[in-house]
Structures are given as C-alpha cells and as structure tokens.
N, CA and C atoms as an extended XYZ file, in Angstrom:
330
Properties=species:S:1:pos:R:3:atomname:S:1:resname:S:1:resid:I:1 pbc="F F F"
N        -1.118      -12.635        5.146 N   UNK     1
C        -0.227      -11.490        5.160 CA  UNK     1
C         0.110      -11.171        6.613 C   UNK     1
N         1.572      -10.904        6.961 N   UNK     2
C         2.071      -10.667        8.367 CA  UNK     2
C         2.980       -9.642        8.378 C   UNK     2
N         1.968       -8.391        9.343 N   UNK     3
C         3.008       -7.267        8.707 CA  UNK     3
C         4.024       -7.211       10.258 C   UNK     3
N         5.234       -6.119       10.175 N   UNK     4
C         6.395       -5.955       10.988 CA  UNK     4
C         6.320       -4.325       11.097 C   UNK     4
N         5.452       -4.341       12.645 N   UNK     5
C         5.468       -2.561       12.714 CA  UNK     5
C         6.551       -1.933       13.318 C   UNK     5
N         7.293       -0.893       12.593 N   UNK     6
C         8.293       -0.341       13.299 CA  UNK     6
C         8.318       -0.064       14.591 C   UNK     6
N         9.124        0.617       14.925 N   UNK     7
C         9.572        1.390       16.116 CA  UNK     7
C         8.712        2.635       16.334 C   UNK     7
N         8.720        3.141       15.718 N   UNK     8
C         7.738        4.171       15.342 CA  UNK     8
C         6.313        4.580       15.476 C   UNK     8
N         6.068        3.283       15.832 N   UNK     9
C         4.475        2.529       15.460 CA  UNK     9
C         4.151        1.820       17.124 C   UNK     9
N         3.232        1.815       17.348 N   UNK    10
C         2.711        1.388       18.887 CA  UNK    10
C         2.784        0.208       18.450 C   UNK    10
N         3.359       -0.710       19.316 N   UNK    11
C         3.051       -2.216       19.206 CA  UNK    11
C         1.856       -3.058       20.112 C   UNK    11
N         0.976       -1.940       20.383 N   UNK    12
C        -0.530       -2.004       20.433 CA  UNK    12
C        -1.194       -2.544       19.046 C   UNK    12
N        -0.547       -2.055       17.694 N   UNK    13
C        -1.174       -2.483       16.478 CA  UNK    13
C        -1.100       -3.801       16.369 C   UNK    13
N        -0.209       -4.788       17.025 N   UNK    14
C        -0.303       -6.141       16.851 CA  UNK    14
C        -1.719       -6.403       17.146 C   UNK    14
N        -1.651       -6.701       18.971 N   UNK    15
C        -3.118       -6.740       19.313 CA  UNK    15
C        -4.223       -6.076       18.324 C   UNK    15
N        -4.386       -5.024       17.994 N   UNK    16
C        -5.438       -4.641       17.429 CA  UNK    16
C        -5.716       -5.300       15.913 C   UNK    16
N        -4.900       -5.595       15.231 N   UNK    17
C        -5.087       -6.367       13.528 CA  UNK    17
C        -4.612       -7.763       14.049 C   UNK    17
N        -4.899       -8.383       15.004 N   UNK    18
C        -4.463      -10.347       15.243 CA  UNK    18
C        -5.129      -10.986       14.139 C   UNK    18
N        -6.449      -10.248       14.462 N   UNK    19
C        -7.637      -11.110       13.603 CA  UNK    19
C        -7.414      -10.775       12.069 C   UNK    19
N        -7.075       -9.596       11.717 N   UNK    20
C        -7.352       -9.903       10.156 CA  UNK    20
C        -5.684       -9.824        9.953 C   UNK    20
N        -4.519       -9.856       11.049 N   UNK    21
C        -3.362      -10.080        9.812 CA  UNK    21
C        -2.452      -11.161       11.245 C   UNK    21
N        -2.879      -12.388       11.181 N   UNK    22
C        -2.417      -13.035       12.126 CA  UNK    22
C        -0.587      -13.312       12.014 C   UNK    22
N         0.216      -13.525       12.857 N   UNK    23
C         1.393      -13.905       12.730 CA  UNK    23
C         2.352      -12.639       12.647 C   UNK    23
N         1.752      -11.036       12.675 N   UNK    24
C         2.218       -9.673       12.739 CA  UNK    24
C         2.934       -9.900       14.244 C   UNK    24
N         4.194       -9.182       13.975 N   UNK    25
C         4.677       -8.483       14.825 CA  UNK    25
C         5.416       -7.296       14.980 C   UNK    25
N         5.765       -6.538       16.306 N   UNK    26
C         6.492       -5.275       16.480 CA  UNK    26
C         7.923       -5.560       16.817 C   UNK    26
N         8.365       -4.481       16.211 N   UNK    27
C         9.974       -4.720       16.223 CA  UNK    27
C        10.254       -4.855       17.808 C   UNK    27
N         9.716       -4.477       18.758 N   UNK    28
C         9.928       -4.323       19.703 CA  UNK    28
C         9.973       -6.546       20.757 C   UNK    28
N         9.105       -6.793       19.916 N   UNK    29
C         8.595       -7.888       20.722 CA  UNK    29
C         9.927       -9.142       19.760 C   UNK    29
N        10.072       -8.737       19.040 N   UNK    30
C        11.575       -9.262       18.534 CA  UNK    30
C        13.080       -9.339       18.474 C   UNK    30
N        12.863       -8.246       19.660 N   UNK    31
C        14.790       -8.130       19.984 CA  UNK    31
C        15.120       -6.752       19.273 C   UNK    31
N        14.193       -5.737       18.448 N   UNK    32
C        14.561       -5.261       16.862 CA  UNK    32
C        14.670       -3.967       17.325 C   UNK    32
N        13.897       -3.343       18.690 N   UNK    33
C        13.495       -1.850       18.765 CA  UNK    33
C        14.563       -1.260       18.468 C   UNK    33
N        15.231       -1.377       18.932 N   UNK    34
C        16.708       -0.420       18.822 CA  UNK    34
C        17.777       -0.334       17.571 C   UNK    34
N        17.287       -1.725       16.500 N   UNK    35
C        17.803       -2.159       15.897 CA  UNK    35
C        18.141       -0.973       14.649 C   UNK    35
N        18.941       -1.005       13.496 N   UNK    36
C        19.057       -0.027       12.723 CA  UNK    36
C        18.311       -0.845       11.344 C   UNK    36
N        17.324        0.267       10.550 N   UNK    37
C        17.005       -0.724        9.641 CA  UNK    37
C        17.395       -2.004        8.961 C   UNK    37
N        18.553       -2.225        8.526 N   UNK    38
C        19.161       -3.353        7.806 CA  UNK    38
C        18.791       -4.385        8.644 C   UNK    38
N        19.134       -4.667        9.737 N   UNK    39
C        18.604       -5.855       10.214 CA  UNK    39
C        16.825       -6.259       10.246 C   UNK    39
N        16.117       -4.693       10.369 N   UNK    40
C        14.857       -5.284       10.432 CA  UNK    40
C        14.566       -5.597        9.110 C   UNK    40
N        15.165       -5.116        8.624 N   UNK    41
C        14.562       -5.295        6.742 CA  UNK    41
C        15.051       -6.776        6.269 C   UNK    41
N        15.986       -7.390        7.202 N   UNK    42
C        16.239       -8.984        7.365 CA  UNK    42
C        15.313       -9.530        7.801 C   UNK    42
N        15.227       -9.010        8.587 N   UNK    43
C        14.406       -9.819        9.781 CA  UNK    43
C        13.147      -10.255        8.717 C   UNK    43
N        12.880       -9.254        8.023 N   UNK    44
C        11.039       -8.847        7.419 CA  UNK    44
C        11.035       -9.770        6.282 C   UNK    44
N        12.187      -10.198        5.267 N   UNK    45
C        12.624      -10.707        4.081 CA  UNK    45
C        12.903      -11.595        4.255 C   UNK    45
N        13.400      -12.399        5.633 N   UNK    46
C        13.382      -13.799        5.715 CA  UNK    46
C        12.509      -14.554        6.279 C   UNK    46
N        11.136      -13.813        7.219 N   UNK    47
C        10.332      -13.796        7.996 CA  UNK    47
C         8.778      -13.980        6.947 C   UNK    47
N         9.283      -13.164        5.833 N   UNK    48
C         7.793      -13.053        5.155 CA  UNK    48
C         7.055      -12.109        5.557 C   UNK    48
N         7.384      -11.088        5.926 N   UNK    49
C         6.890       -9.903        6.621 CA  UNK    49
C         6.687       -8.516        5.928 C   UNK    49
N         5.621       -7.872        5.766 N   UNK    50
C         5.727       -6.128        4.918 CA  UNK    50
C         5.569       -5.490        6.360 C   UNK    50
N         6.952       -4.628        5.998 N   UNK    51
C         7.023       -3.277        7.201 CA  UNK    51
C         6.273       -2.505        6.799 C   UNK    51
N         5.843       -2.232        7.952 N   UNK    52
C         4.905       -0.681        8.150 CA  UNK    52
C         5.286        0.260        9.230 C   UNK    52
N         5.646        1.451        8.650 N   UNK    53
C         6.644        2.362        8.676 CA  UNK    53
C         6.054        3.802        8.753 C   UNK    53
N         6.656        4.854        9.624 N   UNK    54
C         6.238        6.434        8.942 CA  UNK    54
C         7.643        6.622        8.705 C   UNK    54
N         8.598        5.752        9.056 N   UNK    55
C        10.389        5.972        8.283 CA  UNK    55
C        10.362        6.239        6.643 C   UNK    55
N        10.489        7.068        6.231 N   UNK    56
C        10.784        7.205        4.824 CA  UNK    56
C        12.082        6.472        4.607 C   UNK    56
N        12.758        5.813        5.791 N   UNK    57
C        14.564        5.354        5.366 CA  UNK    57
C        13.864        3.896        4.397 C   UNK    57
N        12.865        2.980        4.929 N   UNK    58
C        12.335        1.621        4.763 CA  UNK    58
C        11.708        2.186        3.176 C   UNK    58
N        11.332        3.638        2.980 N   UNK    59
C        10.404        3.876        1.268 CA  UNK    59
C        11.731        4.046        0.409 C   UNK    59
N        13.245        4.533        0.909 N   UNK    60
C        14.027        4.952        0.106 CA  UNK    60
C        14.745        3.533       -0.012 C   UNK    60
N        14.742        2.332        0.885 N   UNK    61
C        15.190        0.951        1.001 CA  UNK    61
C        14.871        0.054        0.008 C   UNK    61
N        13.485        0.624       -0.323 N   UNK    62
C        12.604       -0.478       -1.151 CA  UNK    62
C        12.806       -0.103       -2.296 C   UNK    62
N        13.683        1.191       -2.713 N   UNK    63
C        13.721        1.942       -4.433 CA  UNK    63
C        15.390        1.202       -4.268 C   UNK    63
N        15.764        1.018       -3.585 N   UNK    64
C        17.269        0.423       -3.761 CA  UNK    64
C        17.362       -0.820       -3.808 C   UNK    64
N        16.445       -1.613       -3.174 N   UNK    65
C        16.921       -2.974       -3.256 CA  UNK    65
C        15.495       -4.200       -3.827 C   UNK    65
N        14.287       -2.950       -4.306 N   UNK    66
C        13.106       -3.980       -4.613 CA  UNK    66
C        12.623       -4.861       -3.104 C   UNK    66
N        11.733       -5.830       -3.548 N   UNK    67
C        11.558       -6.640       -2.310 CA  UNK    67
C        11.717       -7.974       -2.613 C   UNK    67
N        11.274       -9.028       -1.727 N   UNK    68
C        11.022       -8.881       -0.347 CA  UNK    68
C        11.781       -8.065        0.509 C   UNK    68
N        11.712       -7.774        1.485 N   UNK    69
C        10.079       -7.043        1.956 CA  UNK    69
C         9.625       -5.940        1.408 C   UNK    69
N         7.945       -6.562        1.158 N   UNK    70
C         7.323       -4.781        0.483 CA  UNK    70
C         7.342       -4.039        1.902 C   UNK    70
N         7.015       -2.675        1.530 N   UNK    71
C         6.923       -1.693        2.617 CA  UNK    71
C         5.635       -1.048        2.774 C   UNK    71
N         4.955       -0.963        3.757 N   UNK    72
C         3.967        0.329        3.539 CA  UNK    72
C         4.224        1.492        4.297 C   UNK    72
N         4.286        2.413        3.673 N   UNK    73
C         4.996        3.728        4.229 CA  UNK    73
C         3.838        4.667        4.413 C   UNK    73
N         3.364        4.638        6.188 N   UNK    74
C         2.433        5.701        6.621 CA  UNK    74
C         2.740        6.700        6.489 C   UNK    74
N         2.380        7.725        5.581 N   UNK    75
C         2.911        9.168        5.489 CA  UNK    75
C         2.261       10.008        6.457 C   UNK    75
N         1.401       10.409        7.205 N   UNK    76
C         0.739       11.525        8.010 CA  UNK    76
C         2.247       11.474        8.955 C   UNK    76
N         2.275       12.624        9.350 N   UNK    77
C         3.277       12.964       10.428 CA  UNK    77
C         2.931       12.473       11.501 C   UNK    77
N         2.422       12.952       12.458 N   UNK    78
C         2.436       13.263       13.956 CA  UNK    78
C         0.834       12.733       13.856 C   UNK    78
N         0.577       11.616       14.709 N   UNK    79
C        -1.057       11.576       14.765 CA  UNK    79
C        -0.858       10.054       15.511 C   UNK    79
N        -2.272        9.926       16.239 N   UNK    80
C        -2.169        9.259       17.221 CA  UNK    80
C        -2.187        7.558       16.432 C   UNK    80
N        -2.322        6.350       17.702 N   UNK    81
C        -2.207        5.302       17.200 CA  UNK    81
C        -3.947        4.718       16.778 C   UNK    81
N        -4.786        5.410       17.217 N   UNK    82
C        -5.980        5.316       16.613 CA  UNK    82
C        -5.886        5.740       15.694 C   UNK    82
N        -5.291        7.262       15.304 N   UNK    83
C        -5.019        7.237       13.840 CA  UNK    83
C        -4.902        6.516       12.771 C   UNK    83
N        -3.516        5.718       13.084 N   UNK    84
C        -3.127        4.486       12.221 CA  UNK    84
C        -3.736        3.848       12.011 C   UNK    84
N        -4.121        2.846       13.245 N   UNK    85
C        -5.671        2.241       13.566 CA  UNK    85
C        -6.686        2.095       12.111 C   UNK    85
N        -7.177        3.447       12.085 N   UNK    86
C        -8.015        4.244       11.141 CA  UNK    86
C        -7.587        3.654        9.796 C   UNK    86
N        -6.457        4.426        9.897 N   UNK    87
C        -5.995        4.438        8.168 CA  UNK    87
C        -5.199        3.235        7.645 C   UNK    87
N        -5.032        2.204        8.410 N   UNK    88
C        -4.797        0.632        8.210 CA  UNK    88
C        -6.413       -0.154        7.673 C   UNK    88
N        -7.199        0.290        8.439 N   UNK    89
C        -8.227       -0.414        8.546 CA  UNK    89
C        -9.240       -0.558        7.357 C   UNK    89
N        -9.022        1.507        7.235 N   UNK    90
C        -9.617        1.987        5.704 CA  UNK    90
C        -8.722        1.566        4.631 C   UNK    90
N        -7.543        0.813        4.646 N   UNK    91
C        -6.725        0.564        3.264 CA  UNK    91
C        -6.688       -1.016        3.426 C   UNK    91
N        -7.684       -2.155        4.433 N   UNK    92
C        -7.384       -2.828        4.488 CA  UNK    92
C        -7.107       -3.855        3.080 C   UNK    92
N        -8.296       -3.566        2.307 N   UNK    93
C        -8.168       -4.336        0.858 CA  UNK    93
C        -7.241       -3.748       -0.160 C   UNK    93
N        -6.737       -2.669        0.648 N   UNK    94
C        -5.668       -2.200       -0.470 CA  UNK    94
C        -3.843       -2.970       -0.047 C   UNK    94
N        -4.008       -3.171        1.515 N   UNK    95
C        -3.085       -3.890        2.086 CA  UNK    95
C        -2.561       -4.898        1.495 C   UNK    95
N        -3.885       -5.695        1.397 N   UNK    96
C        -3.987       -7.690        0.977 CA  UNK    96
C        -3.723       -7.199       -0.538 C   UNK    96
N        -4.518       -6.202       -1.224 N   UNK    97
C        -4.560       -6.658       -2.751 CA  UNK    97
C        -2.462       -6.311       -3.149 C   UNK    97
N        -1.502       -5.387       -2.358 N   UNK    98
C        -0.320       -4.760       -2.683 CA  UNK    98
C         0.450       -6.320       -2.365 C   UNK    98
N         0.112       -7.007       -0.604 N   UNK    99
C         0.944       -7.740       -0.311 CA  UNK    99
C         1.098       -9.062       -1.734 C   UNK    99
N         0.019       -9.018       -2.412 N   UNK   100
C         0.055      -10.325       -2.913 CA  UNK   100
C         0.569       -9.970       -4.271 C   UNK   100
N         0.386       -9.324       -4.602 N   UNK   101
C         0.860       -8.478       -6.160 CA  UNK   101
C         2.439       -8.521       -6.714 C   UNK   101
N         2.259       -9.053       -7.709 N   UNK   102
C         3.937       -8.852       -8.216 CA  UNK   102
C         4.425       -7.945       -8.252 C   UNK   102
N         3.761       -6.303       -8.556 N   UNK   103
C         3.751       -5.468       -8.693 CA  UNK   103
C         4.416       -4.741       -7.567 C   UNK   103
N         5.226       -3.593       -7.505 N   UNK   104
C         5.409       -2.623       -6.406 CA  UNK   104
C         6.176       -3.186       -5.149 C   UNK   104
N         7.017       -2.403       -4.872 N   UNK   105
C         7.840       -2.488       -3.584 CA  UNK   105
C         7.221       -2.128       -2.117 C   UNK   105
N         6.530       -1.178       -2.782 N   UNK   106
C         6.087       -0.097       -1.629 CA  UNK   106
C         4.466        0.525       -1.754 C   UNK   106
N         3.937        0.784       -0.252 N   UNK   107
C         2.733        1.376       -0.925 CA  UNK   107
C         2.751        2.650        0.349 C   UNK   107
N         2.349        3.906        0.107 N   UNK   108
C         2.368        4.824        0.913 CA  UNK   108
C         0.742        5.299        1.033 C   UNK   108
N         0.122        5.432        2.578 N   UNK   109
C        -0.773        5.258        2.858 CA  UNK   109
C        -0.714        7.178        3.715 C   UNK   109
N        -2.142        7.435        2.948 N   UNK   110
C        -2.283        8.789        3.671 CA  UNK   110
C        -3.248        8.855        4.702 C   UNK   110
C-alpha cells in the first residue's frame, strides 16, 4: 500500500511511514503542491496511490466518482504532524485492511 499525502499534510509523513508504507509520496515532491485536486486524484488512480487528506473536497470526490483512488479523510481540524503521526499509526491495520478491500471509497480517521 502507497499512500499520496496532501498539501495539507507535512511531507515529513513520507519519511516517517517509509518502512511500513514504502513507495508513499507528498504532493509536494511530485510537481502536485499547488495542484487543484483533479489532477492529484490522477495522479493517485494511475499511480496506485490512497490520498490522505484533512480536504473534505478528496471525501466528497470519492462519493462522486467511487475509486481508484480510495481516500482516507483525517478529520481532526487543526493539530500537529505528530498528531497525524499518532492517528495513522493507531489505524495502521485499519489502513492495510480498507486499502485492500473491495469495499468503500473512503475511510475517515478521527
């Protein structure tokens, strides 16, 4: 599983998940930062990639068009990148068990 962290998202999280989600990258290290969703949601669907997001635009993307790409949509507002850190780490088997699943577009992580 190789996730695609927004803009939104420190692209410190690469470095920090190498080991358990190798081949991840940040929109940033792809040409993408600036980019407007549609292209990253290309980028993610031809790439093999689940975005991870606090954009609700990528949770309302995935009720319109299904996937590829699933989404995981960090819901906490405002909170640091250890935060995320945190709450990636604590959903890690919930990560792997969504990415592989026929099931679901999207998974929103509190």
């Amino acid at each position: 599983m190789k996730l695609l962290f927004d803009q939104n998202l420190s692209h410190r999280l690469v470095k920090s998940f190498a080991a358990e989600f190798p081949g991840s990258a940040h929109v940033r290290h792809i040409g993408l930062e600036k980019a407007p969703d549609g292209p990253v949601w290309e980028y993610a669907k031809r790439n093999g990639l689940v975005i991870v997001s606090k954009d609700s635009d990528f949770h309302q993307r995935s009720f319109l068009y299904g996937y590829p790409p699933k989404v995981v949509w960090i819901r906490p507002g405002n909170c640091s990148t250890a935060n995320i850190e945190s709450i990636l780490r604590e959903h890690r088997d919930d990560l792997v068990e969504f990415a592989q699943s026929e099931q679901g577009s999207f998974l929103a992580l509190l």
